[in-house]
ROGUKOL-512355 format. One record per residue (C-alpha): residue in one letter; y, x, z. Coordinates in nm, 4 decimals, always signed. Each point is the difference from the previous one (the first is absolute). Layout:
code	v	u	w
A	Y	X	Z
...
END
This chain:
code	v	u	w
X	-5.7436	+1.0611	+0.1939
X	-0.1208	-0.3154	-0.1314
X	+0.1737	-0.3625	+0.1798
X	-0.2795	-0.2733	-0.0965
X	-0.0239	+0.0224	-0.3714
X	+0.3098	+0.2201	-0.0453
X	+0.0182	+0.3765	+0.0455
X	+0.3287	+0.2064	-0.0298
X	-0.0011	+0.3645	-0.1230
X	-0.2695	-0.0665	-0.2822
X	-0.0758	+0.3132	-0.2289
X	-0.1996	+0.0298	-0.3115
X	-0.1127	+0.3004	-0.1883
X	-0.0316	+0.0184	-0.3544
X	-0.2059	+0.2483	-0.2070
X	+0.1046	+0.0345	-0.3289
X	-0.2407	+0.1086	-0.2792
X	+0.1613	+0.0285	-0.4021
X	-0.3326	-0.0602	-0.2648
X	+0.0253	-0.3806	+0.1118
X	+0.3731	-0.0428	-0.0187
X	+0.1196	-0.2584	-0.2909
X	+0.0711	+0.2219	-0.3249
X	-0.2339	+0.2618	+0.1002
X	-0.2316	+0.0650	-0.2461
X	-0.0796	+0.3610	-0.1047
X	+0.0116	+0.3348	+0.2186
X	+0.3303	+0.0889	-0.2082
X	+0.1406	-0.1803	+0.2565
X	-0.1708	+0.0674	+0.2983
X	-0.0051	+0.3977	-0.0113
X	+0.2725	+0.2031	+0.1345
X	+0.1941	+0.1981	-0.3405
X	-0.1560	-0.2481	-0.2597
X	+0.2552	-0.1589	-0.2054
X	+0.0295	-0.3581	+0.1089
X	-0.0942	+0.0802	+0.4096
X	+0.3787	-0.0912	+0.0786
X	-0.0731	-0.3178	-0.1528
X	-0.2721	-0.0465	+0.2262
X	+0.1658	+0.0877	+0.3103
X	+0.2777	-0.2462	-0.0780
X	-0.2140	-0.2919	-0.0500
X	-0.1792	+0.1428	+0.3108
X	+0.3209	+0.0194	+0.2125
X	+0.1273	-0.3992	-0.1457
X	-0.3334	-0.1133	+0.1397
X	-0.0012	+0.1671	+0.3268
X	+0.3632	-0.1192	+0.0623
X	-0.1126	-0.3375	-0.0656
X	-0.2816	-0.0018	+0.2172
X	+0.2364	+0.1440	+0.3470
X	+0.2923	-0.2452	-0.1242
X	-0.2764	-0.2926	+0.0444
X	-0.1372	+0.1500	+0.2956
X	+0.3005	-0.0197	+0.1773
X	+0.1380	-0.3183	-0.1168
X	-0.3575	-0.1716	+0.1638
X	+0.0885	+0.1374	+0.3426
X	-0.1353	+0.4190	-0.0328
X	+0.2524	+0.2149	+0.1998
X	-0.1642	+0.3894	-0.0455
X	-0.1553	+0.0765	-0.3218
X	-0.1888	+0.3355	-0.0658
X	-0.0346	+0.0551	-0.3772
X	-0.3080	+0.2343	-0.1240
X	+0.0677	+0.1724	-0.3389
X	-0.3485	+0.0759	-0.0358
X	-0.0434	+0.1099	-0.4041
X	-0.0695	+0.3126	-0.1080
X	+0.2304	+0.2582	+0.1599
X	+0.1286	-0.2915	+0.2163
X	+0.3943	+0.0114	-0.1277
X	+0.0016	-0.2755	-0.2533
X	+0.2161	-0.2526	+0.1668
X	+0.3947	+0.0705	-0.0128
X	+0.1110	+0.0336	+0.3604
X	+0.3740	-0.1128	-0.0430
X	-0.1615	-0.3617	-0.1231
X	-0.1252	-0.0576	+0.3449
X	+0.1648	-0.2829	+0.2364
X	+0.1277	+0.1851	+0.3644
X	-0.3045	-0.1911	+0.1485
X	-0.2397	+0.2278	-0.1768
X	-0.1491	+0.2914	+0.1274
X	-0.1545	+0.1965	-0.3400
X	-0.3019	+0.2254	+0.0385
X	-0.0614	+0.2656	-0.2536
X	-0.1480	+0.2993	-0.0706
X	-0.3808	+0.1194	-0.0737
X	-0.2404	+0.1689	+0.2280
X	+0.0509	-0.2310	+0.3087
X	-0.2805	-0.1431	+0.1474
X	-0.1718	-0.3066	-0.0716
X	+0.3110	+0.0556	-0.2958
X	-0.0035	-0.3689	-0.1777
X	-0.0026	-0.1113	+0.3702
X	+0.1810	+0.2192	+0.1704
X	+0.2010	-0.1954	+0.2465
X	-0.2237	-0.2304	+0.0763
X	-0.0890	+0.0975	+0.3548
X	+0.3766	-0.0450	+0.1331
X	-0.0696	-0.3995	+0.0581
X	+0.0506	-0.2919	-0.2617
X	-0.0570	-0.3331	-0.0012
X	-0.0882	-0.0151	-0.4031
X	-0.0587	+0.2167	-0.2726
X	+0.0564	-0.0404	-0.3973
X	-0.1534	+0.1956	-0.2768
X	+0.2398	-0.0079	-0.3084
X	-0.1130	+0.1391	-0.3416
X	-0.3834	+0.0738	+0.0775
X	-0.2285	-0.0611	-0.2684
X	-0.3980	+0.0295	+0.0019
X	-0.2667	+0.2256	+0.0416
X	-0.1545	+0.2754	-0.1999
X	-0.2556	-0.1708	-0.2216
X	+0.1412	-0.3236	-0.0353
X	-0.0237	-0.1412	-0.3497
X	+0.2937	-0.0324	-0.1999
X	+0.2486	+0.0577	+0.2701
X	+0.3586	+0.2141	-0.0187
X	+0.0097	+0.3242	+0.0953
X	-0.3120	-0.0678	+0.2453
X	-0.0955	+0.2854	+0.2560
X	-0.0955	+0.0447	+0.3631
X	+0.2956	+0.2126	+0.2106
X	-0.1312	+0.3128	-0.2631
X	-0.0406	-0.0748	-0.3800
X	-0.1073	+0.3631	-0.0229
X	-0.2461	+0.0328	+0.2959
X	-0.2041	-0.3385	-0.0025
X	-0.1492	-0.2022	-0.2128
X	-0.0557	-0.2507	+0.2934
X	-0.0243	-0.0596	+0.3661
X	-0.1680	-0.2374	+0.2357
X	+0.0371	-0.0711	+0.3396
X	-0.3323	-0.1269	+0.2057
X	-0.1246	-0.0209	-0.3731
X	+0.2571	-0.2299	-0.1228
X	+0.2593	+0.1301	-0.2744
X	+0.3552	+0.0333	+0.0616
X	+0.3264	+0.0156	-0.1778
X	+0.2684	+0.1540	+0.1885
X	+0.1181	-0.3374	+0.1639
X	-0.3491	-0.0412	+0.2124
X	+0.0496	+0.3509	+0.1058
X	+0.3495	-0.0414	+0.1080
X	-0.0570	-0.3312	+0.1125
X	-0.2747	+0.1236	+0.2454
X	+0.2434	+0.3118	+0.1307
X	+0.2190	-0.2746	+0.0898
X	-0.2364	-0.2342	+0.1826
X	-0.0839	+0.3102	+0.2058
X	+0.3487	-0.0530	+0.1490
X	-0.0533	-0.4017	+0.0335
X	+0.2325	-0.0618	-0.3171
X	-0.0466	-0.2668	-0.2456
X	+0.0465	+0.0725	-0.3918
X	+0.1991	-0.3661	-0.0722
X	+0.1067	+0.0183	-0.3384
X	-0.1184	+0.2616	-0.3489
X	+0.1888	+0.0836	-0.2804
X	-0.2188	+0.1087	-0.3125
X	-0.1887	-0.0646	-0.3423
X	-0.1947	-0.2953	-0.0195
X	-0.3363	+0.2177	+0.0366
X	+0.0712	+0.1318	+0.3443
X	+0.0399	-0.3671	+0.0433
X	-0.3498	-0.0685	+0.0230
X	-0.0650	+0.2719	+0.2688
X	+0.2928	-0.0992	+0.2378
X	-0.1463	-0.3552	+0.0236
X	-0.3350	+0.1110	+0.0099
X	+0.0237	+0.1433	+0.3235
X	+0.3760	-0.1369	+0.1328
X	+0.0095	-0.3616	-0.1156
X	+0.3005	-0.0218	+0.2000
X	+0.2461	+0.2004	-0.1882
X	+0.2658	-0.1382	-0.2252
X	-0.0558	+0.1993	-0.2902
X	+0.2541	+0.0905	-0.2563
X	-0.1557	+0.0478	-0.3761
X	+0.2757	+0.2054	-0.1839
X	-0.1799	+0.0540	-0.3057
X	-0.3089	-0.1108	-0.1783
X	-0.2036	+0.3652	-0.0640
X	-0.1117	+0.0125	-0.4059
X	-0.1670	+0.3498	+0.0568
X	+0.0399	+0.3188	+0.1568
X	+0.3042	+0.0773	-0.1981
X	+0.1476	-0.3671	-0.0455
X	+0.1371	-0.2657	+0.1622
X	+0.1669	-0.3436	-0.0277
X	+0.3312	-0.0357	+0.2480
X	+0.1774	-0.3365	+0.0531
X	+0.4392	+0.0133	+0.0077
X	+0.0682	+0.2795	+0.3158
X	+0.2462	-0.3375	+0.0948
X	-0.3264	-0.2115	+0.0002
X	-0.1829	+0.2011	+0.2409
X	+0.2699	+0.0744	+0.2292
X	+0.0253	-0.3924	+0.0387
X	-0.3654	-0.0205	+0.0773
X	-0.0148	+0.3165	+0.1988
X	+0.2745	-0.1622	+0.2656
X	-0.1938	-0.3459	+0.0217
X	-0.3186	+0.1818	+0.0506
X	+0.1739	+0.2557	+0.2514
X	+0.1284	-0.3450	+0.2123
X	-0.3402	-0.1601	+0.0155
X	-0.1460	+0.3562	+0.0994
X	+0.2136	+0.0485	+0.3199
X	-0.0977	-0.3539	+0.1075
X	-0.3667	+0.0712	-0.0056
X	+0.1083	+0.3448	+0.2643
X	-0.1605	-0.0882	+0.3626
X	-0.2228	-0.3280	-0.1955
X	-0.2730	+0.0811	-0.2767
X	+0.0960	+0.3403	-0.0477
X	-0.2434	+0.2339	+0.1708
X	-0.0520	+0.3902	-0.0593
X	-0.3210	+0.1044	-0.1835
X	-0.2139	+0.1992	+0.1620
X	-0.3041	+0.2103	-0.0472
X	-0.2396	+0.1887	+0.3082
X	-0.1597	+0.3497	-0.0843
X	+0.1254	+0.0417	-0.3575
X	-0.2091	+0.1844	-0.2281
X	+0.1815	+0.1342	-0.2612
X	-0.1715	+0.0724	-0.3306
X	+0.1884	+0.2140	-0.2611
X	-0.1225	+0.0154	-0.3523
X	+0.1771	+0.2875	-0.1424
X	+0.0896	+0.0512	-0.3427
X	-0.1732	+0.3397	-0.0510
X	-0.2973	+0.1556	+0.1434
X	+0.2639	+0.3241	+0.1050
X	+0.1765	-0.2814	+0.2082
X	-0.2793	-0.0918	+0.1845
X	-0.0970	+0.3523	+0.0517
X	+0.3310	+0.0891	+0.1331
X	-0.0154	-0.3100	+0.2091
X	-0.3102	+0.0556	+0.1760
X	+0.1286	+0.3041	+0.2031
X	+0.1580	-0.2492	+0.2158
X	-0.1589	-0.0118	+0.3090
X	-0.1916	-0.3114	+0.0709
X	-0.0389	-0.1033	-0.3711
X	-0.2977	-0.0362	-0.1269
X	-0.0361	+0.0385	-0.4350
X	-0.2414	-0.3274	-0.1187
X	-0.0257	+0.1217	-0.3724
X	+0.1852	+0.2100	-0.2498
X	+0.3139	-0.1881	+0.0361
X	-0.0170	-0.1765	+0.2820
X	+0.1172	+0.0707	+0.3477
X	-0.0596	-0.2397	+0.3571
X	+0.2272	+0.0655	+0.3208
X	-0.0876	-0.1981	+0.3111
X	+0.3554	-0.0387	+0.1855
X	+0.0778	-0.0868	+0.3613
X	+0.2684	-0.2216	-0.1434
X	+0.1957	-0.0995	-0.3246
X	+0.2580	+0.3073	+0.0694
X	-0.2214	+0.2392	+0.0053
X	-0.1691	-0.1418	-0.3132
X	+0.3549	+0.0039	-0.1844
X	+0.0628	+0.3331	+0.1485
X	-0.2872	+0.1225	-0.1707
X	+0.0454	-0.1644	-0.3518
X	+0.3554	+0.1847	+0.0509
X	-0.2008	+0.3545	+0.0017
X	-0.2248	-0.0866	-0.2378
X	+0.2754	-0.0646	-0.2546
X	+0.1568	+0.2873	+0.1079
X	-0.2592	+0.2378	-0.0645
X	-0.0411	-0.1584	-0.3483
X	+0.3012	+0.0855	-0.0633
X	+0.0148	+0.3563	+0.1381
X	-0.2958	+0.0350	-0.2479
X	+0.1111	-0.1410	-0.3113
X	+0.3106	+0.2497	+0.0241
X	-0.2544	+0.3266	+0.0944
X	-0.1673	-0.1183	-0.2994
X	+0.3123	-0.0457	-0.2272
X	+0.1348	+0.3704	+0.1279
X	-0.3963	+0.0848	-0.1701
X	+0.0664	-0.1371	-0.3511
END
C-alpha cells in the first residue's frame, strides 16, 4: 500500500546468476564436482548476502532470492538473513525467474554476464552454452538479462540495479539506461578476468543498491516487448532438427530455428524444451560412442 511517496511491505526479488560474480573466471568454478566450484559458491553466497543485507537496510521487508546457476543449489542456505525466502532447484518454470509472478515491487540480477557471441567476454553464453550459439528476440540479440528482464516486465516489475562484467555492461544500458549497474570485474577473455578487492565491491555494491531502491515507483519502468519472436540459432544442425518437431516452429536454415509466441513465457518456456532436448540428445549420443 503506498501513502504519497512511501509504501510499506516493499519486496524485491533477486536472481542470482555465478559466470559474472567477482573472482569468477573459468568453468572450474562454475560446474558442479570441478575442483574449485566451492570456491565459487562461496564468493557467490558473500555477494548474495550483501545484496539482501542492503536491500533491507534501504527499506525492503520480503526478499525472494533465485539461485538460478546450473543445477540451481550454489548459494549456501544457512548464510541467508530470516527475511529471505531462497528459491532453488532446476526444472521449474520460467527457472532463472521463477518467483517472479508472486508480486514485487523490484527485481535485481546478481552475477549475469553477456551473451553468446560477445567478444572477449567471461564465460559468455545465452541460458544454454551447449544448445545456442545465439538468440534474438523481435530480431534483436539477447544475453540472459534482456530475457529475464522482459519475463519480469510481463509482471509490471522493474530490473533497478545489475551485477556483472563490464561487457554485459554495455547491453544493460543499451536497453535499461535506468539501472545502477554494478561492474565486478573487467572480462580479459573467455577464460580471464580482472576482479577489484571482494571489500571494494561490496562497498560499491551497497551505494549502488541505495540509489537503486530510490529510483522504485520514479524512472524505473519494466521492459517490455509485444508478440515476441524468438529466433534460436543452435549450435548443431542435430539441434535444430530435434527442435523443429515442436509444434509451431518453423526451421529458417540448417541451424536456425523461429518460434512466434503469444507472450515472453511461452517464448522462455520453449527455449526451456529446446535445451532440454539438446540435452536428452547429447547423452543418446554419448550412450552411442
Amino acid at each position: 500500500m503506498y501513502y504519497g511517496n512511501i509504501k510499506d511491505d516493499m519486496r524485491a526479488y533477486v536472481s542470482v546468476d555465478m559466470e559474472g560474480m567477482p573472482g569468477i573466471f573459468h568453468v572450474a568454478q562454475t560446474a558442479p564436482k570441478s575442483f574449485l566450484h566451492e570456491e565459487g559458491r562461496k564468493i557467490t553466497t558473500k555477494i548474495t548476502k550483501i545484496t539482501v543485507e542492503a536491500l533491507h537496510e534501504n527499506g525492503i521487508d520480503e526478499i525472494y532470492v533465485a539461485d538460478s546457476h546450473w543445477y540451481m543449489g550454489s548459494i549456501i542456505y544457512e548464510e541467508m538473513p530470516e527475511y529471505v525466502s531462497l528459491i532453488r532447484g532446476s526444472l521449474r518454470p520460467v527457472d532463472m525467474m521463477y518467483g517472479i509472478e508472486r508480486g514485487f515491487d523490484a527485481a535485481l540480477f546478481i552475477g549475469y554476464h553477456a551473451a553468446a557471441g560477445t567478444t572477449h567476454a567471461i564465460l559468455d553464453h545465452t541460458y544454454s552454452g551447449q544448445s545456442f550459439y545465439e538468440i534474438r528476440v523481435n530480431n534483436v540479440k539477447a544475453s540472459e538479462f534482456y530475457i529475464n528482464a522482459l519475463v519480469a516486465g510481463e509482471y509490471d516489475v522493474p530490473i533497478i540495479l545489475v551485477g556483472g562484467d563490464d561487457k554485459l555492461k554495455i547491453d544493460v544500458l543499451e536497453k535499461a539506461p535506468w539501472i545502477e549497474y554494478v561492474t565486478f570485474k573487467e572480462s580479459i577473455t573467455r577464460y580471464a578476468s580482472i576482479s577489484p578487492s571482494i571489500y571494494k565491491i561490496e562497498k560499491i555494491l551497497r551505494e549502488s543498491i541505495k540509489k537503486a531502491v530510490a529510483k522504485i515507483g520514479k524512472e524505473a519502468k519494466p521492459l517490455k516487448v509485444n508478440n515476441p519472436i524468438f529466433t534460436f540459432i543452435m549450435k548443431n544442425t542435430a539441434y535444430a532438427d530435434t527442435g523443429e518437431r515442436i509444434p509451431n516452429m518453423e526451421r529458417i536454415d540448417p541451424y536456425t530455428l523461429r518460434y512466434h509466441a503469444k507472450n515472453i513465457i511461452e517464448a522462455y518456456k520453449v527455449m526451456q524444451i529446446l535445451a532440454n532436448l539438446v540435452s536428452s540428445l547429447e547423452s543418446e549420443i554419448a550412450g552411442l560412442r
